[in-house]
Every structure is written in C-alpha cells, then in structure tokens.
Biopython code that builds the backbone (N, CA, C, O; Angstrom):
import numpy as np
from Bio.PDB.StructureBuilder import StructureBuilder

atoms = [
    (1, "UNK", "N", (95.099, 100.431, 96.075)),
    (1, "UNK", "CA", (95.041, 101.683, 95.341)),
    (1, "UNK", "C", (95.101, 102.897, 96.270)),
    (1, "UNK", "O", (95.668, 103.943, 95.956)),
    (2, "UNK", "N", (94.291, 102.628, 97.783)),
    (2, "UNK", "CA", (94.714, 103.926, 98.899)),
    (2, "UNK", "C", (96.322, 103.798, 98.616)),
    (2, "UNK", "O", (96.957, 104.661, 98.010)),
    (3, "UNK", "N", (96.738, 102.909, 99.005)),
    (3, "UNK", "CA", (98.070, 103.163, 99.245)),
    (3, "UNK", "C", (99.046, 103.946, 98.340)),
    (3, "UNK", "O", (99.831, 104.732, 98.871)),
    (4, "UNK", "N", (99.037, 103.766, 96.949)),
    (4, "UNK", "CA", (99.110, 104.114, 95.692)),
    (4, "UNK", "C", (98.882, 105.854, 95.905)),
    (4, "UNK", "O", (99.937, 106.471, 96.053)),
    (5, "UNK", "N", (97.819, 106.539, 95.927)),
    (5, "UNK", "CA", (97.276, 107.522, 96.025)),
    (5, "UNK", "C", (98.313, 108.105, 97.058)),
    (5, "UNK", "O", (99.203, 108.902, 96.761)),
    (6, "UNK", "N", (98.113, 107.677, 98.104)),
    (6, "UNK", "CA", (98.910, 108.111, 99.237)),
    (6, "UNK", "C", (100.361, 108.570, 99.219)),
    (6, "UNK", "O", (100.838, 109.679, 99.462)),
    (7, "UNK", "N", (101.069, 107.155, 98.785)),
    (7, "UNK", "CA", (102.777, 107.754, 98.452)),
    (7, "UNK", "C", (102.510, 108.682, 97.119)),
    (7, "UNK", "O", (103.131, 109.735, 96.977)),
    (8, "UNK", "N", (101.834, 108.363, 96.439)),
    (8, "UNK", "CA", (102.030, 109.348, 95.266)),
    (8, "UNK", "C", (102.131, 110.943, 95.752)),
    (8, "UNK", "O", (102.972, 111.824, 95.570)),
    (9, "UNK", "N", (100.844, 110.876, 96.471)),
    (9, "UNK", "CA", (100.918, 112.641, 97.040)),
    (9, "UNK", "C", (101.717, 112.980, 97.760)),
    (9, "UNK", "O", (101.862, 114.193, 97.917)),
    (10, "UNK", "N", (102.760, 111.819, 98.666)),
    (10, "UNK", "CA", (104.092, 112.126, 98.940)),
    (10, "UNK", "C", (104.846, 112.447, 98.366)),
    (10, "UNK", "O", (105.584, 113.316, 98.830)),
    (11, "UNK", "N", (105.077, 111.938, 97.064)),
    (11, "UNK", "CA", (106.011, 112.537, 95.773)),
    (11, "UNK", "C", (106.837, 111.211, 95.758)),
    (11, "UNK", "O", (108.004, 111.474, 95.466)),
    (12, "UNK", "N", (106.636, 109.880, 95.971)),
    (12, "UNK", "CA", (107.037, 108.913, 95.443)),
    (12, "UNK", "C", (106.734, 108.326, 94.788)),
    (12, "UNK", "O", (105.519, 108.237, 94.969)),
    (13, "UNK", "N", (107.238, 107.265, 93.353)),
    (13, "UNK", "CA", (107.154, 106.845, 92.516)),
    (13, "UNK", "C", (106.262, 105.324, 92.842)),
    (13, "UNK", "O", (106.481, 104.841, 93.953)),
    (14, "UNK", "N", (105.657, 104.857, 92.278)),
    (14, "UNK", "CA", (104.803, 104.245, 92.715)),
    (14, "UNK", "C", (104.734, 102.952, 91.496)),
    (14, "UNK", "O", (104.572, 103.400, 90.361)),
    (15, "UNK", "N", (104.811, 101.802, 91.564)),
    (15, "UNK", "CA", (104.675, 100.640, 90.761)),
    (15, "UNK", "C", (103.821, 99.958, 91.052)),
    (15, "UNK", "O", (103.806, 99.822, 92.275)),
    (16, "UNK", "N", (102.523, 99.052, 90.232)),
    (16, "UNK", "CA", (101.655, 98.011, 91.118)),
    (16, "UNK", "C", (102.033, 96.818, 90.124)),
    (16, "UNK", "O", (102.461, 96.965, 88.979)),
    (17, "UNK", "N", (101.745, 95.361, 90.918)),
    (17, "UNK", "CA", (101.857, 94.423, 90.226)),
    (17, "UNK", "C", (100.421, 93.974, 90.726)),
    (17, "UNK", "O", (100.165, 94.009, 91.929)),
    (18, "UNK", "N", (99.309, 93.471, 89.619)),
    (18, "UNK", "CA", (98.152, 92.855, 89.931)),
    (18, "UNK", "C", (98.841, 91.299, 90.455)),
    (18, "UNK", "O", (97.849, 90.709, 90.028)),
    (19, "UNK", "N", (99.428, 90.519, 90.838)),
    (19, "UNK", "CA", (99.513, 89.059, 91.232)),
    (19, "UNK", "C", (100.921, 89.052, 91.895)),
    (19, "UNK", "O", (101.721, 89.976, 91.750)),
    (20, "UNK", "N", (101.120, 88.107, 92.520)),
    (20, "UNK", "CA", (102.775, 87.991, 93.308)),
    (20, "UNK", "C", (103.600, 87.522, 91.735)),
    (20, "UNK", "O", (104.772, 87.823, 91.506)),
    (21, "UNK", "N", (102.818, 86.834, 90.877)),
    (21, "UNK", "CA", (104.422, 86.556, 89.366)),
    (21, "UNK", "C", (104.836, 87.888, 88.992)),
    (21, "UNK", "O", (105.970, 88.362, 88.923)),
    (22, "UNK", "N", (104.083, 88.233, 88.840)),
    (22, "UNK", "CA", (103.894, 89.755, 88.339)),
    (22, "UNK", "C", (104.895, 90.574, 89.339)),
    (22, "UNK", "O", (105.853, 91.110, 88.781)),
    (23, "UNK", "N", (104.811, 90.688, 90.374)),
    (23, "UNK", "CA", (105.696, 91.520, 91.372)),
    (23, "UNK", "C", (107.504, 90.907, 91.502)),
    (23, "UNK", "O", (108.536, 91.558, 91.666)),
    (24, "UNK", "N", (107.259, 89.215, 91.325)),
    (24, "UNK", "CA", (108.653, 89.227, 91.324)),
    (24, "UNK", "C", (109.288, 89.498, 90.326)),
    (24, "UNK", "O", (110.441, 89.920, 90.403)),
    (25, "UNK", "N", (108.623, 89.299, 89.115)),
    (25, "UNK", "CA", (109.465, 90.021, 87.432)),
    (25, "UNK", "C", (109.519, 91.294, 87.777)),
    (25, "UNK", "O", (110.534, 91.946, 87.534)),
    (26, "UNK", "N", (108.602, 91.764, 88.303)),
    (26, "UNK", "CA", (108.985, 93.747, 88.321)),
    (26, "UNK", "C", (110.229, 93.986, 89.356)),
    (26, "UNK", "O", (110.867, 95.034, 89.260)),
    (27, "UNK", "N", (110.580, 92.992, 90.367)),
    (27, "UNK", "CA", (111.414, 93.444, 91.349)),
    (27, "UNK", "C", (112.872, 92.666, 90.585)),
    (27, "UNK", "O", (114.011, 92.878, 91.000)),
    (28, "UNK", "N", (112.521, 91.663, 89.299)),
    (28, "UNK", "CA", (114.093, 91.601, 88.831)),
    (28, "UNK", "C", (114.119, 92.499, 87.855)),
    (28, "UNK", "O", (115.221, 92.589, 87.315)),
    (29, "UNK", "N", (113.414, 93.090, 87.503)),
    (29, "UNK", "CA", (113.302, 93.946, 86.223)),
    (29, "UNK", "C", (113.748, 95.397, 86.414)),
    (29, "UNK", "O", (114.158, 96.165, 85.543)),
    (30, "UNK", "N", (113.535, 95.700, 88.161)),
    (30, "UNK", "CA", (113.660, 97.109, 88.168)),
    (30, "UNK", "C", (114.410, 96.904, 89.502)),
    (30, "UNK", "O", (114.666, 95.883, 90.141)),
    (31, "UNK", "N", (114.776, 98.693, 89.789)),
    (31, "UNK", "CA", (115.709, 98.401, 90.862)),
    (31, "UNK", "C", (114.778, 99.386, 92.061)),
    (31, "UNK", "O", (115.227, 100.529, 92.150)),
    (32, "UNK", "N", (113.518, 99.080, 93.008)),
    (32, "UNK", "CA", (112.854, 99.538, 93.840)),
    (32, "UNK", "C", (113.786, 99.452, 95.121)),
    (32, "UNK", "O", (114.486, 98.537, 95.555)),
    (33, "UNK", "N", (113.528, 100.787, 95.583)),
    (33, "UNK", "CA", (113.737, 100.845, 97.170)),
    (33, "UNK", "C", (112.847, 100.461, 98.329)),
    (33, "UNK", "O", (113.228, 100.575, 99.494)),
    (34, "UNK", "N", (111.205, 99.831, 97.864)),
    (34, "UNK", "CA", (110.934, 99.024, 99.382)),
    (34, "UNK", "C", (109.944, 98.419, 98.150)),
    (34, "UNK", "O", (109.635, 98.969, 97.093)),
    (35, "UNK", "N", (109.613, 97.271, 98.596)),
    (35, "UNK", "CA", (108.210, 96.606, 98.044)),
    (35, "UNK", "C", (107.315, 96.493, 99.386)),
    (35, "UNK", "O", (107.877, 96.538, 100.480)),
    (36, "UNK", "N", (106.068, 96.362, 99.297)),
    (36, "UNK", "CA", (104.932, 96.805, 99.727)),
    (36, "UNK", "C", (104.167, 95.475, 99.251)),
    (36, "UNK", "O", (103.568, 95.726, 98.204)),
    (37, "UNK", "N", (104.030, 94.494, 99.555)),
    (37, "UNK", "CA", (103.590, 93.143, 99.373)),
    (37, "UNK", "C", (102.753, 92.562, 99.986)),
    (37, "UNK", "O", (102.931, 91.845, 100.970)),
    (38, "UNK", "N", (101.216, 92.963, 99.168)),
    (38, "UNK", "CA", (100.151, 92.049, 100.126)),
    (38, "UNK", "C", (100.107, 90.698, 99.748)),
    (38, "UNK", "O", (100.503, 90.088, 98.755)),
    (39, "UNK", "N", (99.298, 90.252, 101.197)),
    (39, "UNK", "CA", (99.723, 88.537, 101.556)),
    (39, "UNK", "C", (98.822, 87.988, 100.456)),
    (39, "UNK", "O", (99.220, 87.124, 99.675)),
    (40, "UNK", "N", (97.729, 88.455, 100.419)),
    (40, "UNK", "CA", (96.129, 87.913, 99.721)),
    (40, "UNK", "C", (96.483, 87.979, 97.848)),
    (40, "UNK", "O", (95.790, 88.960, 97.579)),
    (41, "UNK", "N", (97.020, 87.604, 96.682)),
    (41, "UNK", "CA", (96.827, 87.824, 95.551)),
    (41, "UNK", "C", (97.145, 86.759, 94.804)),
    (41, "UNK", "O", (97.925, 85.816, 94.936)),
    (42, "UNK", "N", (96.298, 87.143, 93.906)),
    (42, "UNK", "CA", (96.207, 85.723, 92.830)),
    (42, "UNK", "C", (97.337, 85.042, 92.169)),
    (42, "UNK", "O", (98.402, 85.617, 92.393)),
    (43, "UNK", "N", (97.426, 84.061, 91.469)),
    (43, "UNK", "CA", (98.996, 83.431, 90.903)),
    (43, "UNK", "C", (99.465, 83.168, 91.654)),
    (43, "UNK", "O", (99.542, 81.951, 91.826)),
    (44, "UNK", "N", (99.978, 83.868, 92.433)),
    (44, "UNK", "CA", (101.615, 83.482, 93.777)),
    (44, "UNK", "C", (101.081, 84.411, 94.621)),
    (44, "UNK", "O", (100.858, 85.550, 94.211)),
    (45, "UNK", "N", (100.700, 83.882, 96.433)),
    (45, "UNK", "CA", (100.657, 84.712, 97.508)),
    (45, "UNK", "C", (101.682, 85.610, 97.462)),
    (45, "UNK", "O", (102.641, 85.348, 96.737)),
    (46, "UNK", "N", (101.660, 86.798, 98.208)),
    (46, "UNK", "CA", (102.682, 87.333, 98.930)),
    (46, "UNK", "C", (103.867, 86.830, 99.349)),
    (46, "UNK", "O", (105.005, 87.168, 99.022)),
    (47, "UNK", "N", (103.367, 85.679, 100.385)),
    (47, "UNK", "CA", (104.561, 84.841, 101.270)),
    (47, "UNK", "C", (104.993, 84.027, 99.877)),
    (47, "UNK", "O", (106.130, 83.675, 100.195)),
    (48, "UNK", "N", (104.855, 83.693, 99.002)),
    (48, "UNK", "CA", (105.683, 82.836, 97.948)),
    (48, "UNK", "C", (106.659, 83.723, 97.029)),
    (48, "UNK", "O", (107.835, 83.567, 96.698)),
    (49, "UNK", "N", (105.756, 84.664, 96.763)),
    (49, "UNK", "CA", (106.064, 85.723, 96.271)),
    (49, "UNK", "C", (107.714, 86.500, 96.865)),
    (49, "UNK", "O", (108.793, 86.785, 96.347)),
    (50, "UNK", "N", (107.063, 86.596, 98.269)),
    (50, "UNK", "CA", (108.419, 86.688, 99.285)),
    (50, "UNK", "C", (110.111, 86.104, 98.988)),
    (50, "UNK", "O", (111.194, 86.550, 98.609)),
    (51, "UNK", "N", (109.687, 85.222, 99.298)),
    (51, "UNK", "CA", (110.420, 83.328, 99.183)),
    (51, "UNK", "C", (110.915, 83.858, 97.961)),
    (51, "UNK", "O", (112.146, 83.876, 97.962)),
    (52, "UNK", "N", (110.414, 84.285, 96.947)),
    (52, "UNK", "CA", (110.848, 83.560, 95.355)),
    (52, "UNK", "C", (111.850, 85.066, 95.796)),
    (52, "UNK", "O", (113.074, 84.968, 95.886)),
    (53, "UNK", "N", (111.271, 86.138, 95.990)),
    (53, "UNK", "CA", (112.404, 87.360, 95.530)),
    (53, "UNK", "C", (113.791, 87.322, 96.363)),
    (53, "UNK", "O", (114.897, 87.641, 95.925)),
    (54, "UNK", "N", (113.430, 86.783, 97.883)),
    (54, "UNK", "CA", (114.848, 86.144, 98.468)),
    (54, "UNK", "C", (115.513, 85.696, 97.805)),
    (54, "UNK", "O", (116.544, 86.365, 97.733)),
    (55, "UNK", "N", (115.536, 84.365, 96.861)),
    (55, "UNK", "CA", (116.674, 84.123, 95.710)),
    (55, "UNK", "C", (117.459, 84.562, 95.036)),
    (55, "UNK", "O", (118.586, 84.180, 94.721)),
    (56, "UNK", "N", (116.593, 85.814, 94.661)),
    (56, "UNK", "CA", (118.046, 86.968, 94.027)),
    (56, "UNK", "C", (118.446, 87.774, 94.603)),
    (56, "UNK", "O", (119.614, 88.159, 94.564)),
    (57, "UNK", "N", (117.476, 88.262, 95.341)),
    (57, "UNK", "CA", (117.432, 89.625, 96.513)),
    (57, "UNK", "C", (117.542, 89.796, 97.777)),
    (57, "UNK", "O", (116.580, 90.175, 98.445)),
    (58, "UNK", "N", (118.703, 89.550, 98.291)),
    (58, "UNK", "CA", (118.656, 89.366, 99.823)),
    (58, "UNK", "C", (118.035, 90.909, 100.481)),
    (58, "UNK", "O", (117.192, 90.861, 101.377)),
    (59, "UNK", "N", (118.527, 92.233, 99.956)),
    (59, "UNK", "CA", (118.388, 93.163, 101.042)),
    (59, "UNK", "C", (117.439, 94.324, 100.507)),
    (59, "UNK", "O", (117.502, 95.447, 101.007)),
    (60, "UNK", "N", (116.530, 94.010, 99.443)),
    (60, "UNK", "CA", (115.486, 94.558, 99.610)),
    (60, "UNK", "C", (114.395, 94.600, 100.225)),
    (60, "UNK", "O", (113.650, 93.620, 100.218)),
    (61, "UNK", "N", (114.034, 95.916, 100.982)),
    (61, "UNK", "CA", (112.822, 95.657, 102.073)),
    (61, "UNK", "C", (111.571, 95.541, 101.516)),
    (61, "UNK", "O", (111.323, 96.252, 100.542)),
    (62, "UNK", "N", (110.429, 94.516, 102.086)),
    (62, "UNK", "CA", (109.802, 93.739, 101.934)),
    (62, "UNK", "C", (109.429, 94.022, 103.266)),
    (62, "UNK", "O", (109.978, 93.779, 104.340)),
    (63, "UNK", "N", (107.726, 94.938, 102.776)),
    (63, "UNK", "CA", (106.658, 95.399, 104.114)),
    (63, "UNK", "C", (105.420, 94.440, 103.745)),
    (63, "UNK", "O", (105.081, 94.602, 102.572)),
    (64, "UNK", "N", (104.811, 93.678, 104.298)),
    (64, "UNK", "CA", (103.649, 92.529, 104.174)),
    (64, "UNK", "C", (102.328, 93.504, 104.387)),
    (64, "UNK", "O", (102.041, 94.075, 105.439)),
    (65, "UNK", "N", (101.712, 93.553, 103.346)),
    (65, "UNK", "CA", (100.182, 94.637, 103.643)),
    (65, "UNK", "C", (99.333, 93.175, 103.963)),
    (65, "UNK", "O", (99.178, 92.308, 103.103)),
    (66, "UNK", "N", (98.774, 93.066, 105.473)),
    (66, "UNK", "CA", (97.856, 91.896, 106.100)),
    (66, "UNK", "C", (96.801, 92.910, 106.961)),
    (66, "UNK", "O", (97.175, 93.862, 107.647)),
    (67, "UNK", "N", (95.568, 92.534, 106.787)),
    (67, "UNK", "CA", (94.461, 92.988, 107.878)),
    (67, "UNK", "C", (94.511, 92.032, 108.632)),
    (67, "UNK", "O", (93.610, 92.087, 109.469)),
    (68, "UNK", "N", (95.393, 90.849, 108.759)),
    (68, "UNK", "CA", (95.418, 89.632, 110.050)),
    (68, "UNK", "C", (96.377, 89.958, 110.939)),
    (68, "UNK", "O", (97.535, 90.159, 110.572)),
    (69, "UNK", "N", (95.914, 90.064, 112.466)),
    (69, "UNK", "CA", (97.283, 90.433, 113.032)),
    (69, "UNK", "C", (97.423, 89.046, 114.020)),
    (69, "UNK", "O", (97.512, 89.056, 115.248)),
    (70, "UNK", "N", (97.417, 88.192, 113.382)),
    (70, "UNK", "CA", (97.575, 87.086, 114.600)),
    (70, "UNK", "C", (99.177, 86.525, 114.365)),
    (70, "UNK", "O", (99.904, 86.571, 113.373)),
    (71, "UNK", "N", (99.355, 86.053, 115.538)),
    (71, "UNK", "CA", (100.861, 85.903, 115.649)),
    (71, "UNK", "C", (101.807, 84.990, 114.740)),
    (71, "UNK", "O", (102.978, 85.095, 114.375)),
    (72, "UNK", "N", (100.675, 83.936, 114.510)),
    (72, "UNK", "CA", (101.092, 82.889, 113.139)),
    (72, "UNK", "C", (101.385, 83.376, 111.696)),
    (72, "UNK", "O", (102.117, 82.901, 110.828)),
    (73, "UNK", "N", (100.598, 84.455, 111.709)),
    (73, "UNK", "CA", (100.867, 85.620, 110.370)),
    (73, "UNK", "C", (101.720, 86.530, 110.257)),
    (73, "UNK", "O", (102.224, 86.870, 109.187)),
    (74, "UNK", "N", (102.004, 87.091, 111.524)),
    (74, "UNK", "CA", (103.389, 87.754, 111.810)),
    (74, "UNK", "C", (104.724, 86.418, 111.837)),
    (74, "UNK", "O", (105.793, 86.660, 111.277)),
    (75, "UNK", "N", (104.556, 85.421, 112.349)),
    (75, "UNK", "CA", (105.883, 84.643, 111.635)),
    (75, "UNK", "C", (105.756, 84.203, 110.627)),
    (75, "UNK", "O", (106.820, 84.064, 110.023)),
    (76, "UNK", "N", (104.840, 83.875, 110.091)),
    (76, "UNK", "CA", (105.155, 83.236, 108.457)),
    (76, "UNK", "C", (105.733, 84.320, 107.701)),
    (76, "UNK", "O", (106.741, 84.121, 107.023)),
    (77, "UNK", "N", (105.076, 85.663, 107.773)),
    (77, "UNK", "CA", (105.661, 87.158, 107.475)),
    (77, "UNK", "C", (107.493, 86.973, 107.399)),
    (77, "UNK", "O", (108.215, 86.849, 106.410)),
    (78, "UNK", "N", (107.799, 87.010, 108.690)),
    (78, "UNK", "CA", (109.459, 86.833, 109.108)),
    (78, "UNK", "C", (109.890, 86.015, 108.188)),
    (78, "UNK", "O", (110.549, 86.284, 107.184)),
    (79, "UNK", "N", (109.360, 84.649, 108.690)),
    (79, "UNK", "CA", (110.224, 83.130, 107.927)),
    (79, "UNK", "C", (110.207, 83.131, 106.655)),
    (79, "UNK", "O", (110.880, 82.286, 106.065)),
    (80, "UNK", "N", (109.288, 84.260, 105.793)),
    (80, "UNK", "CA", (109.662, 83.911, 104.133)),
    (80, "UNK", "C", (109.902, 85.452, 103.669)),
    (80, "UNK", "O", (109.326, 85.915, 102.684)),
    (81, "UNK", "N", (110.642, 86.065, 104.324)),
    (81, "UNK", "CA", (111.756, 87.046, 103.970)),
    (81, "UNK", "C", (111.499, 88.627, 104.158)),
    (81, "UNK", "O", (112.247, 89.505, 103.726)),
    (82, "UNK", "N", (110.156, 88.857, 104.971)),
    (82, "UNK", "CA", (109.722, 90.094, 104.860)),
    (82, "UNK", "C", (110.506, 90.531, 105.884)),
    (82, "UNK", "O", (111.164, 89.768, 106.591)),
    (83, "UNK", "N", (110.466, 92.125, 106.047)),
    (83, "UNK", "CA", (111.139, 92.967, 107.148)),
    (83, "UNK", "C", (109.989, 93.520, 108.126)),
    (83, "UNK", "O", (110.087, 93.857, 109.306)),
    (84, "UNK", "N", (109.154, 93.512, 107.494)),
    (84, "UNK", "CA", (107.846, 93.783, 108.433)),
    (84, "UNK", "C", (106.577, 93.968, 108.064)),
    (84, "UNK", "O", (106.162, 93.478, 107.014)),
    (85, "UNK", "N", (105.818, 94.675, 108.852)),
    (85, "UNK", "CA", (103.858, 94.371, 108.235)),
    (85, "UNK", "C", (103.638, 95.713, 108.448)),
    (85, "UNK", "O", (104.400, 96.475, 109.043)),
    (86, "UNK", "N", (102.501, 96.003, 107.911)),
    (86, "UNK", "CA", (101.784, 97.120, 107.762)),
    (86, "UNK", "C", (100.279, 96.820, 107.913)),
    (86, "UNK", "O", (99.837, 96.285, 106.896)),
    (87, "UNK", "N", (99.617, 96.954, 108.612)),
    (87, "UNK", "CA", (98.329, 96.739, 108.974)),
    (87, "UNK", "C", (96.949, 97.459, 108.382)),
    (87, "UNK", "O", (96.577, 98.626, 108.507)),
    (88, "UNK", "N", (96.355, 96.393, 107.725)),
    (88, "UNK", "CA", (95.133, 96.903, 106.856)),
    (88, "UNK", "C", (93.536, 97.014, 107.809)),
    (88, "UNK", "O", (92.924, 96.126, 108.403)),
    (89, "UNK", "N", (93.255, 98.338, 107.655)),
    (89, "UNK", "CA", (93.195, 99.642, 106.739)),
    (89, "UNK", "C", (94.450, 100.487, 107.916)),
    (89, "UNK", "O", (94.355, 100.896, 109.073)),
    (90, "UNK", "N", (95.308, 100.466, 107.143)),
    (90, "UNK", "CA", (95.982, 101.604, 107.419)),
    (90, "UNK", "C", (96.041, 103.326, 107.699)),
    (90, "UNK", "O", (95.536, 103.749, 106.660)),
    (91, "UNK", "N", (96.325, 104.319, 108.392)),
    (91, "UNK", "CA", (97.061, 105.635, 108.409)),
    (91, "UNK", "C", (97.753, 106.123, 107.707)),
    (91, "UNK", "O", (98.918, 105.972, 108.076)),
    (92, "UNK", "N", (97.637, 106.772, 106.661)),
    (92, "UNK", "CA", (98.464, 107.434, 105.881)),
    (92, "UNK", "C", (100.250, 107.790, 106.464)),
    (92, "UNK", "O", (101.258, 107.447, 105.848)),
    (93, "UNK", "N", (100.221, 108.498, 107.695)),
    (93, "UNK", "CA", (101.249, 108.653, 108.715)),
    (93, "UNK", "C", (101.810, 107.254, 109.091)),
    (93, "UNK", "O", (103.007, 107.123, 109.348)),
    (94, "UNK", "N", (101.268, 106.601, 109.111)),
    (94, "UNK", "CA", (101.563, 105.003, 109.316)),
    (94, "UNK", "C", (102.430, 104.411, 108.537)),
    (94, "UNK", "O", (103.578, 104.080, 108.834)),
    (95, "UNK", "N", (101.745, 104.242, 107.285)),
    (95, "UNK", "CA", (102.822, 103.897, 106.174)),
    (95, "UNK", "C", (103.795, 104.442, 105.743)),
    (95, "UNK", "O", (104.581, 103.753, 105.092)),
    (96, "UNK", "N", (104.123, 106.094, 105.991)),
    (96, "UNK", "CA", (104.622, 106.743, 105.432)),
    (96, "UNK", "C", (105.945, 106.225, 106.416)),
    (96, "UNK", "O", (107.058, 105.942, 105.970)),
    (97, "UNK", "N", (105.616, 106.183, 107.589)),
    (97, "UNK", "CA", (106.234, 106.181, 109.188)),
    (97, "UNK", "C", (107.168, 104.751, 108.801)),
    (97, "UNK", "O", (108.392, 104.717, 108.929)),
    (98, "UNK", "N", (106.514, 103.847, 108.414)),
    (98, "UNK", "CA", (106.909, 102.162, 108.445)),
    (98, "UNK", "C", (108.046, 102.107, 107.212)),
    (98, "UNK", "O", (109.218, 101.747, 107.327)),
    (99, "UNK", "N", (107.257, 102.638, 105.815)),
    (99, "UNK", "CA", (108.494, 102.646, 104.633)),
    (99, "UNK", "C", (110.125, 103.880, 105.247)),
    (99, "UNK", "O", (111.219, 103.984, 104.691)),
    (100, "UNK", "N", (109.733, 104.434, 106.237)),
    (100, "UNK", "CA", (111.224, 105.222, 106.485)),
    (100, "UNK", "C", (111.949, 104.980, 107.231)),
    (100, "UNK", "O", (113.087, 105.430, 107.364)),
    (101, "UNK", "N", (111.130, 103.855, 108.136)),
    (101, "UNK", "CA", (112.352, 103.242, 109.247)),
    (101, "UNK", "C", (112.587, 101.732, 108.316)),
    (101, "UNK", "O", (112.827, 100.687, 108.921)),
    (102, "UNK", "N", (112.483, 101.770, 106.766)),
    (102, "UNK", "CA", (113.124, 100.533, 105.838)),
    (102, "UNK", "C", (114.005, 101.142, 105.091)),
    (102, "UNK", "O", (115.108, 100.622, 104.927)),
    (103, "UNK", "N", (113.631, 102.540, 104.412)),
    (103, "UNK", "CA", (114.594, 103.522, 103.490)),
    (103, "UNK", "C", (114.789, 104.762, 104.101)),
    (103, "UNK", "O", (114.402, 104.992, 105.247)),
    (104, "UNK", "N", (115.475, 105.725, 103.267)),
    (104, "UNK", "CA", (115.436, 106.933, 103.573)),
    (104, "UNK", "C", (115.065, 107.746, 102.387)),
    (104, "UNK", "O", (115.981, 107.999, 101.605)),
    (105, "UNK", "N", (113.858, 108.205, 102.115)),
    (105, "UNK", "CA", (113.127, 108.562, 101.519)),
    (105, "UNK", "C", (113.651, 110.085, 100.726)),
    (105, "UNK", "O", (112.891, 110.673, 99.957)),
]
sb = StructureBuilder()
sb.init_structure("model")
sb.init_model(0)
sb.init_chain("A")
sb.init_seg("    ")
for serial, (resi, resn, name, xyz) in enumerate(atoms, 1):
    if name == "N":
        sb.init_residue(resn, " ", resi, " ")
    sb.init_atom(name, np.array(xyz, "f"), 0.0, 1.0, " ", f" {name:<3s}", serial, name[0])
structure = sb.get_structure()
C-alpha cells in the first residue's frame, strides 16, 4: 500500500491484485506498462505468478518486490521471468528510479 500511495502522488495509475491469480487475470485483462510483483502472496507466489504471465506476455516488465536479498532469490527472480527486484522497505526515489529504467514514464 506504501508503494500504491507513492506512484499515485507521482501521478501514476495504480492497480492492486490481493493474490498472484488475481494479478495474472488483471495483466490479461488489461494492458499495464510495468507490474510490480511481490514474491510473498497467497493463491500463486509471485515467482508462479511470474512463470504463468510469461505464457502470454513475453515483454512486459516484471519488478519482484523481495525484503530477501540473497543470491538464490535474485536467480529464481531472473529464471521465472522478472526484469528485476526492488528491495523491501524501499525509497520512494528508488522505485520511482527502478520503474524508469523498465518504462518511460
């Protein structure tokens, strides 16, 4: 919900899915310019979550929200389709910084 708050007061449009099923119907349902995908949620992880939206979606970016920074979590990140991580608790400047070297805002 920081995060939420945050792009909003940037002036971007903002979608949440409570569970990873939930996030991959919203990402065939709609046409988003980055998803923002934490690893930790109920129904379908993140990383499955990942995996499943690769099937339709090759080149939407896919940022992994993890407070784990160990190196096994940064490749499972890679190997099931993300473009990169964002580190929890985050910098406002941080995220803002990470979603613009994925889009152009």
């Amino acid at each position: 919900m920081v995060g939420k708050q945050i792009l909003e007061k940037s002036g971007l449009n903002v979608d949440v899915a409570n569970d990873g099923l939930i996030a991959v119907n919203k990402v065939k349902e709609n046409d988003y310019k980055v998803v923002l995908m934490d690893l930790q949620m109920p129904v379908m992880d993140g990383y499955s979550a990942s995996k499943e939206i690769r099937k339709f979606n090759k080149s939407l970016p896919i940022l992994a929200l993890s407070g784990a920074v160990f190196m096994e979590v940064k490749d499972k990140i890679y190997k099931n389709g993300m473009n990169g991580f964002i580190y929890k608790p985050f910098n406002p400047d941080d995220l803002l910084n990470k979603i613009e070297e994925v889009i152009i805002l």
